[in-house]
C-alpha positions in Angstrom: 0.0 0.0 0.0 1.3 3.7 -1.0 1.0 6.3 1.2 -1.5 8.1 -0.5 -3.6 5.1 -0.2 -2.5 4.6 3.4 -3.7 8.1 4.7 -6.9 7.3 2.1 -7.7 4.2 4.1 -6.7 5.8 7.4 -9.6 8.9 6.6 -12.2 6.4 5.5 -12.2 4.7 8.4 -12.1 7.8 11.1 -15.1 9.1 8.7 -16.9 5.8 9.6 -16.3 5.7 12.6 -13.7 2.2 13.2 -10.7 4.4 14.2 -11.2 7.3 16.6 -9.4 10.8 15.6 -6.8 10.5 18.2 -5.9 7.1 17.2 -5.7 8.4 13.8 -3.3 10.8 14.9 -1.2 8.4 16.4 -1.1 6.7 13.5 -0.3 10.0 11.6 2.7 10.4 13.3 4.6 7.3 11.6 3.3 7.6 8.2 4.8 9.8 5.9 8.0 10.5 4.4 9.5 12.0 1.5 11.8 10.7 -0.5 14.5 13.3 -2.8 16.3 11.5 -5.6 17.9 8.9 -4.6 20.0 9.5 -1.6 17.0 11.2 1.4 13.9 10.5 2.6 12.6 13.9 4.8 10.6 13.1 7.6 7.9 15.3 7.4 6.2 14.4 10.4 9.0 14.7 12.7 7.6 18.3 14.0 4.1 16.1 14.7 5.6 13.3 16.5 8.5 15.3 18.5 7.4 19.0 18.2 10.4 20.1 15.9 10.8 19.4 12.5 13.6 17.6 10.5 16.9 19.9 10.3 19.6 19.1 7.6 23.0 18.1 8.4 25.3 19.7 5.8 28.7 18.0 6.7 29.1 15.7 4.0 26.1 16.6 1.6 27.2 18.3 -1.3 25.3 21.8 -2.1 22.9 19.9 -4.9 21.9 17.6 -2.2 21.0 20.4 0.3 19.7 22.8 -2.0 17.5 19.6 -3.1 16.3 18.9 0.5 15.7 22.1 1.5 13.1 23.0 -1.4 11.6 19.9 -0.7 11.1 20.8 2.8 10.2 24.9 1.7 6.2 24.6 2.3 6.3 21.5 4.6 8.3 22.6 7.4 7.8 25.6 9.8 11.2 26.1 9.6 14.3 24.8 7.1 17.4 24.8 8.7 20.7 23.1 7.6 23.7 22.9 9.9 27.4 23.4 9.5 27.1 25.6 7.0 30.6 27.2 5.6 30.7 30.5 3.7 31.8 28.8 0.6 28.5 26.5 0.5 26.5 29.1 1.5 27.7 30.9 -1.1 26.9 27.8 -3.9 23.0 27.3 -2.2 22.7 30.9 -2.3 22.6 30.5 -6.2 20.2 27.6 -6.4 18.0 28.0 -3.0 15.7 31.9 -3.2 14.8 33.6 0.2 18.3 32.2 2.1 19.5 33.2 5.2 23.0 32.9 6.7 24.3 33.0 10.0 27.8 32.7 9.5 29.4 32.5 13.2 26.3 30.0 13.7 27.2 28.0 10.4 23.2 28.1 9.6 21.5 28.1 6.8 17.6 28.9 6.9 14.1 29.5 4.8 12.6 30.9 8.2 12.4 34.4 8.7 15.0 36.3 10.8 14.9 35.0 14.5 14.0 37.9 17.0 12.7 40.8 14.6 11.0 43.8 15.6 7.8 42.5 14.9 8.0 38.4 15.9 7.5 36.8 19.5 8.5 33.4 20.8 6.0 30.9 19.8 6.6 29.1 23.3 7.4 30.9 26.8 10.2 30.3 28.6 13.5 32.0 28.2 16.7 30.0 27.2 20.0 31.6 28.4 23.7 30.8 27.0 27.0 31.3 28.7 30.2 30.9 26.6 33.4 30.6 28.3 35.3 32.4 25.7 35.5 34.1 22.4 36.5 31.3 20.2 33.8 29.1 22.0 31.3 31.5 19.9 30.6 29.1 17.0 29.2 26.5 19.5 27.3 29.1 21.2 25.6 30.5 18.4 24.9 27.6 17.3 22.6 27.0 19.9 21.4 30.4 20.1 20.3 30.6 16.3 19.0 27.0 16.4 16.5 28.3 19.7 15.4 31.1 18.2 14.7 29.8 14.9 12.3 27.2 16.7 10.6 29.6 18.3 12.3 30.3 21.8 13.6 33.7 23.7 17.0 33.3 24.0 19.5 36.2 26.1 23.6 35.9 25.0 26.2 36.0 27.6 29.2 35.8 25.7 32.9 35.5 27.3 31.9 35.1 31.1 34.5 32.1 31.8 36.1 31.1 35.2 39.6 32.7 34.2 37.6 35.7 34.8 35.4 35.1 37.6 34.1 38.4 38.5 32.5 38.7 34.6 30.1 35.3 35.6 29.0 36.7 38.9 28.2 40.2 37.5 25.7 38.0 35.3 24.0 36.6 38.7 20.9 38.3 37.9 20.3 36.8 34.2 21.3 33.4 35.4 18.3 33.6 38.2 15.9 35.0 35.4 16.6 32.0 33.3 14.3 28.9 32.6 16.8 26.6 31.4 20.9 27.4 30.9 23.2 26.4 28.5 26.8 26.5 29.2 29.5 26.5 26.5 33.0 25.5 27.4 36.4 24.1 26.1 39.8 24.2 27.7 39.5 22.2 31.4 35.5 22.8 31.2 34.5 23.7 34.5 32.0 27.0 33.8 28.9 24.4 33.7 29.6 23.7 37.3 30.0 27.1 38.6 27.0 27.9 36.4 25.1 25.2 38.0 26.1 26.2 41.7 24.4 29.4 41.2 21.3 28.4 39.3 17.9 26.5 40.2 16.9 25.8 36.9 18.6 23.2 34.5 22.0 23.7 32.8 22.8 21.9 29.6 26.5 21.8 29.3 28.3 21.7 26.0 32.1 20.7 25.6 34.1 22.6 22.6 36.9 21.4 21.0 38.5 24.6 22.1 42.0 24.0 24.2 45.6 23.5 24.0 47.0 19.6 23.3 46.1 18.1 26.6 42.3 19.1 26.3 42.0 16.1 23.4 39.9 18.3 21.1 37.3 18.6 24.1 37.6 15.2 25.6 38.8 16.7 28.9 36.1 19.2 28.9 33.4 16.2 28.4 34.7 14.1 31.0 35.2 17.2 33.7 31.3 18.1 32.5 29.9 14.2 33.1 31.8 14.3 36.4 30.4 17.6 37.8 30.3 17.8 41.7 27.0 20.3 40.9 23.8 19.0 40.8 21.3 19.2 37.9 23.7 19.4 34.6 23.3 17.0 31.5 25.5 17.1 29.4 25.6 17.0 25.3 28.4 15.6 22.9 31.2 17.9 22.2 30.3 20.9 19.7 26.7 20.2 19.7 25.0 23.6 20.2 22.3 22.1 18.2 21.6 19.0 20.2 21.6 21.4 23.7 19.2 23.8 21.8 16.8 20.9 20.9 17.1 20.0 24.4 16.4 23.0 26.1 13.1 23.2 23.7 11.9 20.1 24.9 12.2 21.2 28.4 10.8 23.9 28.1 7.7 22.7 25.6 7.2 20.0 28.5 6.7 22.6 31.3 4.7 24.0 29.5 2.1 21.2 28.4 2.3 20.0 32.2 1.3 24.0 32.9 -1.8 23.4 30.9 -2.7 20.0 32.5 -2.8 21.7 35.9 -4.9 24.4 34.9 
């Protein structure tokens, strides 16, 4: 059975009345995908069954492929994002993809309008804040940031606040309390998330960068001193993923608030 005939089957049967419209919904969920030539298949339903939709990879595709996915994805998705993104891509898709955004510190590439205009407001409440340790953690870091806001969350930047310069974190004390969930972005020996966490009540998400002299094993050391945290309430994400901590954060957030509405 195609998948046209699938979701055919699936309607007839809610319309007489042998599946119910939340089964059918369940159902929905694990139906449908898309495929593009011969080398994807977009999940369009991702955003249905997990709240965010399918976001492109772009290590390792060539600009055809992306360009391909992403106009596949153009009036599917509420938003089309690819990730690690360099200039010289960009540059390529910019040629073949119309209405693209780039964010080059982030290394993102997006359909969706400019995060955080004048006129837009967070589709979900909650406020997300990031902490980079340092400058040339930034990538990382905005990374995240971008990938929040592009989903629909407030996001607040506090850039170069690291432990070597502890006075610059506590003068932050106040945006740390007014947080809902932290992110904390770190190479070198990685201890900000724990300091961070010492001082907050809500979740931090710590991120390990590749970002360190020799001994630091391209953010090994950070990951390990993250996992091994003394502070309580940190998880922590794989090394360079400012997306994965971003999707995180979302879910956190999206799930406070759907138990908000339970209880009201």
């Amino acid at each position: 059975m195609t998948q046209p005939d699938a979701i055919r089957h699936l309607l007839n049967a809610v319309a007489q009345g042998e599946v119910s419209p939340d089964r059918a919904l369940d159902k929905l969920k694990y139906l449908t995908y898309e495929p593009v030539d011969d080398f994807a298949h977009i999940d369009h339903h991702r955003a249905l069954r997990t709240g965010f939709p399918e976001v492109i990879w772009g290590l390792g595709k060539t600009p055809d492929q992306i360009a391909q996915i992403m106009e596949a994805m153009r009036h599917k998705a509420s938003v089309v994002m690819a990730t690690r993104i360099e200039r010289a891509v960009y540059e390529q898709l910019s040629e073949q993809v119309l209405g693209l955004r780039y964010y080059p510190i982030a290394r993102i590439c997006t359909l969706h309008p400019e995060p955080n205009s004048h006129d837009s407001t967070p589709a979900y409440p909650g406020l997300i804040s990031i902490l980079s340790a340092g400058t040339s953690d930034l990538p990382v870091a905005e990374e995240a940031a971008v990938t929040a806001e592009l989903c629909g969350f407030q996001v607040k930047r506090l850039w170069d606040v690291g432990v070597a310069g502890i006075h610059r974190l506590l003068s932050q004390r106040d945006a740390i309390a007014d947080a809902d969930v932290l992110i904390v972005v770190a190479g070198m020996e990685g201890a900000l998330p724990s300091v961070v966490a010492g001082l907050a009540e809500c979740a931090v998400i710590a991120v390990p960068t590749s970002i360190g002299y020799g001994a630091s094993f391209n953010g090994l050391a950070a990951l390990l001193a993250m996992l091994n945290s003394c502070a309580a309430g940190v998880g922590v994400v794989n090394i360079d993923n400012g997306f994965g901590a971003a999707m995180l954060a979302g879910k956190i957030l999206r799930t406070a608030e759907r138990l908000s509405k339970k209880s009201d």
